[in-house]
Phi, psi and omega in degrees: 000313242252311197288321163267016137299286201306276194337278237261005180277265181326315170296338211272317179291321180293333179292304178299299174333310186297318191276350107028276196262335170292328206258321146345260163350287202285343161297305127006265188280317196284350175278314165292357181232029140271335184261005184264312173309311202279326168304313179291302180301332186294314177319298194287322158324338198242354174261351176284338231210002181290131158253206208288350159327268194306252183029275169261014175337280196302287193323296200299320185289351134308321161322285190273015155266335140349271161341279176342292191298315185322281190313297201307332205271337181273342181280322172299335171283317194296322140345311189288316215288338208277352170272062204205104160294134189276142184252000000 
């Protein structure tokens, strides 16, 4: 008797919660997928007036990670090799 009051107490209580946590979510994502819009617009409004930074963003950081790696493999070869004995 005792167990199935609690049991049905407890279930009772995880349903409103759920429906709840369901009615939440969806109130949620339409605030959130109004404000995901309102970003993309502002952006694109904000991409005419952009310069070649903001743009090539992806290009330059590729560049210079490129770069990067370049320089770090010659200063370690000039390391390897300025230790290099002749036999």
């Amino acid at each position: 008797g005792i167990i199935m009051i609690i049991t049905s107490v407890v279930l009772t209580f995880l349903a409103l919660n759920f429906y709840k946590m369901i009615h939440t979510k969806e109130a949620h994502e339409l605030k959130m997928k109004n404000r995901v819009n309102a970003v993309i617009a502002e952006a694109q409004a904000y991409e005419q007036e952009a310069g070649f930074g903001k743009r090539h963003a992806f290009l330059v950081f590729a560049f210079t990670t490129g770069l990067r790696g370049g320089m770090e493999s010659i200063v370690f070869l000039i390391g390897v090799i300025s230790d290099f004995k002749d036999p």
